[in-house]
N, C-alpha and C positions, 0 to 999 in steps of 0.2 A: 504494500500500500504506500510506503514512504518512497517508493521509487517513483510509484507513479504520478503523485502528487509534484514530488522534482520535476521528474521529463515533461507530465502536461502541463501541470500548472503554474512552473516555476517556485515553487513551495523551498523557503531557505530556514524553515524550522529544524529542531534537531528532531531526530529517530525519537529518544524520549516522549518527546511534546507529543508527537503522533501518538506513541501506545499509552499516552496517560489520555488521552482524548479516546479514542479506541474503550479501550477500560471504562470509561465515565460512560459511554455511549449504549456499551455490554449489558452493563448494571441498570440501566431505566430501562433499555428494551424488552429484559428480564422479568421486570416487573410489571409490563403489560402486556405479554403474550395470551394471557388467557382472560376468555370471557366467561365470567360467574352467571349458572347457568339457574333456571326457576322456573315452575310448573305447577298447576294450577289443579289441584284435585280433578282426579280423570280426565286431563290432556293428553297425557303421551305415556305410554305404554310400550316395551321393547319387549320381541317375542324371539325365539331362536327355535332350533330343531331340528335334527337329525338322527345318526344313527352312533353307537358308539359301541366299545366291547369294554365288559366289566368282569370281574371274576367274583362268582358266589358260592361258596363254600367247595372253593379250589376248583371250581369249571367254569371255564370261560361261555361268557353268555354273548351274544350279539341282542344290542336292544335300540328301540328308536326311545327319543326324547321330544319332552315340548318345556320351555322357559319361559316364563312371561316375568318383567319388570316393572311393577310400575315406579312412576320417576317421581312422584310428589312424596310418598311414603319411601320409599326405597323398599319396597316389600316385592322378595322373589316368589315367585308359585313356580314349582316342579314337578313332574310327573315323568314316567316311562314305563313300559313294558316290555317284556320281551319280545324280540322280534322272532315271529314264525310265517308262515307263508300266508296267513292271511294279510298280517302285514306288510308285505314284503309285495312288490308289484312281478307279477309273473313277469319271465323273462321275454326280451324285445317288448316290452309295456312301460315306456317312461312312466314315471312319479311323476306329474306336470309340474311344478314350480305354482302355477296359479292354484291347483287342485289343493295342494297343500297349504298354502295361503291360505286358502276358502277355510278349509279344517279349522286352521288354527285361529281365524279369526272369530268362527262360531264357536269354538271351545273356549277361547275368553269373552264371550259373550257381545261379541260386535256383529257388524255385519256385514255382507261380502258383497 
């Protein structure tokens, strides 16, 4: 940075002056990077879901999940089953992305 300031912009400070300015600049930027976030009883709610493998009492199980967050409370709701081929989409039959959507958004009680 102290080069470039020389070459473009003719800059006859010392190296010092730069990295204490530098430093000064670090330290405020620091302190407003983030925006303090707020939610309003039943606004926003984060849901997740997939599949994952657990071990229960030494055998490995394959299970789908569902997560919901809601963000005013910070209160998680969890749930899963194990997965078997009801659950499980016969093969060459995507899981659509929307399909599960729809689920999940009826299972926390919205609408799709």
């Amino acid at each position: 940075m102290y080069a470039l300031l020389v070459e473009e912009h003719g800059f006859t400070g010392a190296k010092s002056t730069v990295r204490a300015y530098v430093g000064e600049l670090r330290k405020r930027v620091r302190k407003q990077v983030y925006v303090p976030l707020s939610y309003r009883p039943g606004e926003t709610m984060q849901v997740d879901f997939g599949e994952g493998e657990v071990i229960i009492g030494g055998e490995r199980v394959q299970i789908v999940y569902f997560v919901a967050w809601m963000a005013y409370s910070g209160f998680a709701a969890t749930t899963c089953t194990k997965l078997t081929s009801v659950t499980r989409p016969r093969a060459g039959r995507k899981a659509g992305g929307e399909q599960r959507g729809l689920r999940a958004a009826q299972l926390a009680g919205g609408r799709a």
